[in-house]
C-alpha atoms as one frame of an Amber mdcrd trajectory, in Angstrom:
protein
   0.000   0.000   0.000   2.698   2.345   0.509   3.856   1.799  -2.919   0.448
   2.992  -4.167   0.417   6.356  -1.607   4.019   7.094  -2.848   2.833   6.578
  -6.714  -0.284   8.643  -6.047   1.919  11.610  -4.372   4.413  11.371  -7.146
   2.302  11.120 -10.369  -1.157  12.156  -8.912  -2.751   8.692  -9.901  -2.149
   5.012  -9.063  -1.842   1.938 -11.553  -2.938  -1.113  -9.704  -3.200  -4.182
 -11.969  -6.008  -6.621 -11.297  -7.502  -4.887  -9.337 -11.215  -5.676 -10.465
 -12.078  -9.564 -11.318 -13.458 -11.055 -14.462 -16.853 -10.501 -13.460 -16.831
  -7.117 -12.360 -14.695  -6.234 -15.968 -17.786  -8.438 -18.011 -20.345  -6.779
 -16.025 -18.954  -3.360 -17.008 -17.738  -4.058 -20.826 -21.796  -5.228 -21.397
 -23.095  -2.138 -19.827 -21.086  -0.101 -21.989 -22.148  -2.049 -25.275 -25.806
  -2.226 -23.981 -25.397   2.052 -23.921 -23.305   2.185 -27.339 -25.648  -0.345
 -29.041 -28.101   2.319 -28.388 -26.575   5.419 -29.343 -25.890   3.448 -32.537
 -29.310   2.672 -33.095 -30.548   6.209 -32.408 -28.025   7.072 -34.729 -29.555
   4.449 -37.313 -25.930   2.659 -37.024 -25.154  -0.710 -36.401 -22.002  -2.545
 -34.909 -20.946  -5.954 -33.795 -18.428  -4.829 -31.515 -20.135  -1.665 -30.279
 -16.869  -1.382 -27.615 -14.741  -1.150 -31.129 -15.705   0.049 -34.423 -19.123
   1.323 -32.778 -17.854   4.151 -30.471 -15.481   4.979 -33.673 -18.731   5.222
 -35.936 -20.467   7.493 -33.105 -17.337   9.718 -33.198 -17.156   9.978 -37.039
 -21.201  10.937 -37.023 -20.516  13.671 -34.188 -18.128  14.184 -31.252 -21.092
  15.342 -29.095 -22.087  11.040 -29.074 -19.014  11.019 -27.446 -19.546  13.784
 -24.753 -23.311  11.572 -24.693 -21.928   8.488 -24.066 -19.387   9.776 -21.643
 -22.309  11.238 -19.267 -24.716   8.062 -19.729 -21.524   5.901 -19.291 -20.693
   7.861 -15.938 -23.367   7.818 -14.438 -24.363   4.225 -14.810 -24.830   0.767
 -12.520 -22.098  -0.332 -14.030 -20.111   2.069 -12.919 -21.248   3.089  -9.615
 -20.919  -1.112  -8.598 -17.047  -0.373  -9.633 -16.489   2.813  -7.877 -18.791
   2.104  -4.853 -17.459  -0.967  -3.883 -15.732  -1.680  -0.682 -12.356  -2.538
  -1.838 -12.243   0.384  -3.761 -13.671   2.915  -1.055 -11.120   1.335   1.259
  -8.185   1.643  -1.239  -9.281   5.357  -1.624  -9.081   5.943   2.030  -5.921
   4.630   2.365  -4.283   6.886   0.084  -5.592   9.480   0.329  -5.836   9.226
   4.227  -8.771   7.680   6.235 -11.603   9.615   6.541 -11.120  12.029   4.162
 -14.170  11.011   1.852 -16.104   9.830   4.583 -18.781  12.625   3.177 -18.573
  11.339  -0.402 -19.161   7.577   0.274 -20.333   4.950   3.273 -19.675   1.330
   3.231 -22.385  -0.139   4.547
């Protein structure tokens, strides 16, 4: 861990590999498809790897799908089961010190 506080202080972000399972990765590469298979098909586009070619084709229509996908992407299950879970709430807190997001998140 203090490998990870000294990285964070240094470069003002940490690298941890592994750090989310095979499940957790699946569970977040559908969601993201699910949302870009959409966009596509609002777009009247259509992609078999919608994590691939398919955000390229939204980009090519319009950058703003981008932007789109960025803020549907964000603010997703998907996403919030990554960045709410307790191993990650506790890795926070140790670098960045415990208790200083104690307002932002509970692990319950």
């Amino acid at each position: 861990m203090k490998s990870y506080l000294v990285d964070y202080k240094k470069n003002g972000f940490v690298v941890i590999r592994d750090f989310f399972n095979q499940k957790e990765i699946q569970y977040f590469q559908q969601s993201t498809s699910s949302i870009i298979s959409s966009l596509l098909k609002r777009n009247n586009l259509n992609s078999k790897q919608p994590l691939h070619d398919g955000f390229i084709q939204l980009d090519s229509l319009n950058h703003q799908n981008i932007h789109n996908l960025y803020d549907i992407v964000k603010n997703s299950d998907a996403v919030g089961v990554l960045t709410k879970s307790k191993k990650m709430i506790n890795l926070v807190k140790n670098i960045l010190n415990p208790g200083s997001i104690d307002s932002l998140f509970s692990v319950v």
